[in-house]
C-alpha positions in Angstrom: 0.0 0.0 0.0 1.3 3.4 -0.8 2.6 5.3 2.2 -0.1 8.9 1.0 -3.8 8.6 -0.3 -5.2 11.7 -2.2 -8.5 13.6 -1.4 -9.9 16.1 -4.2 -12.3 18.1 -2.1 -12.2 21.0 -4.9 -14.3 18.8 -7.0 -17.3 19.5 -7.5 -17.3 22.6 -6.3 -18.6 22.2 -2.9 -19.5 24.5 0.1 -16.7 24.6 2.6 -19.4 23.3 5.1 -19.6 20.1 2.8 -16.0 19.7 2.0 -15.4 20.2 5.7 -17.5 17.1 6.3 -16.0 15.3 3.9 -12.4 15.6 4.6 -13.3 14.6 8.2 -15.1 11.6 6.9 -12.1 10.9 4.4 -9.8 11.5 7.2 -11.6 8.5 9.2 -11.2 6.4 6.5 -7.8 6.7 5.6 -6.7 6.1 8.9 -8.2 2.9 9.6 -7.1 1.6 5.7 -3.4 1.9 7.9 -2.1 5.1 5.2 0.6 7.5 6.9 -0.7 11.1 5.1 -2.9 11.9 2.8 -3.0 14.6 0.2 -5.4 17.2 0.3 -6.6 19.1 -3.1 -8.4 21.9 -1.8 -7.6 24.4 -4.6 -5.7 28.1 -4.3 -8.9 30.0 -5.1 -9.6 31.3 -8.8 -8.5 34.5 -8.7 -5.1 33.0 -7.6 -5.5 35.2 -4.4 -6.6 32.6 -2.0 -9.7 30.4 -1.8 -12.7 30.5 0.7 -12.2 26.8 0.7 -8.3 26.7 1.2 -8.4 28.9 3.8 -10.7 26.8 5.9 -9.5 23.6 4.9 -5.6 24.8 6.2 -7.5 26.6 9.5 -9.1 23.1 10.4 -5.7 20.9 9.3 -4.1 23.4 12.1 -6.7 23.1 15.0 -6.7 19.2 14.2 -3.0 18.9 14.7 -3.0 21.2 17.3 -5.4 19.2 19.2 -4.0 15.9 18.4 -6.3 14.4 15.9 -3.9 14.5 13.3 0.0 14.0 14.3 0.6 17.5 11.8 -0.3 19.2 8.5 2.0 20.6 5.7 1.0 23.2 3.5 1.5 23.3 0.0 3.8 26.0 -0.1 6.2 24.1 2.6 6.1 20.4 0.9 9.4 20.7 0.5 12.8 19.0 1.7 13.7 21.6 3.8 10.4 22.4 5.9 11.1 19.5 9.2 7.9 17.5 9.2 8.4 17.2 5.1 12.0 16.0 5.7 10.9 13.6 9.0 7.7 12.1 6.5 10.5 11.6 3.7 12.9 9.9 5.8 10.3 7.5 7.3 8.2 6.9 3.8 11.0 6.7 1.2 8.5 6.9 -1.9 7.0 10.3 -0.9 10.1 11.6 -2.7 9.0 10.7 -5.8 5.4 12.7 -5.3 4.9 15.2 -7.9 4.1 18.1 -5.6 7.1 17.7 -3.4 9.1 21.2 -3.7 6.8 22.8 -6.2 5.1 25.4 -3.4 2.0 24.3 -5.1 -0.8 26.4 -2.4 -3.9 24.6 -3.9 -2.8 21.1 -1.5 -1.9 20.2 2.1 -0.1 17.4 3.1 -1.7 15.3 6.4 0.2 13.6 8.8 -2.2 10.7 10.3 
């Protein structure tokens, strides 16, 4: 099984309310199917400014690992080799080097630590 599962909550084009629920029931899922993180597509917004949805998506990622649901969350923007919880997921889960995201700063994705 690969080590990361991917979640698309941008399509569709849901309410953040619904993709909210979603990720949370994703999230569940995930877990119990034994992945290490899962990648989050929540979109940067369409204006390239910054989306309603990515905004609440990345505010909920941060009280979840905050509060110990999740162990932590990466943005985007740090999925790279040199932000520490990248570099500790790497080391652990050798093929996340090879994911197509990794150092790009791509904003429209989080990474989840489970």
């Amino acid at each position: 099984m690969p080590a990361m599962k991917t979640i698309n909550l941008e399509e569709g084009r849901p309410s953040v309310a619904s993709a909210s629920s979603r990720l949370l029931d994703q999230l569940r899922l995930v877990q119990q199917q034994g992945y290490a993180a899962v990648k989050v597509i929540h979109g940067y917004g369409s204006h390239g400014v910054g989306g309603e949805l990515r905004i609440a998506i990345q505010g909920m990622l941060a009280r979840m690992a905050q509060s110990g649901d999740i162990q932590a969350f990466v943005a985007g923007e740090d999925w790279r080799i040199s932000d520490e919880t990248t570099w500790r997921l790497v080391q652990r889960y050798r093929e996340l080097k090879q994911d197509r995201d990794l150092g790009k700063g791509n904003r429209g994705i989080s990474i989840v630590v489970l």
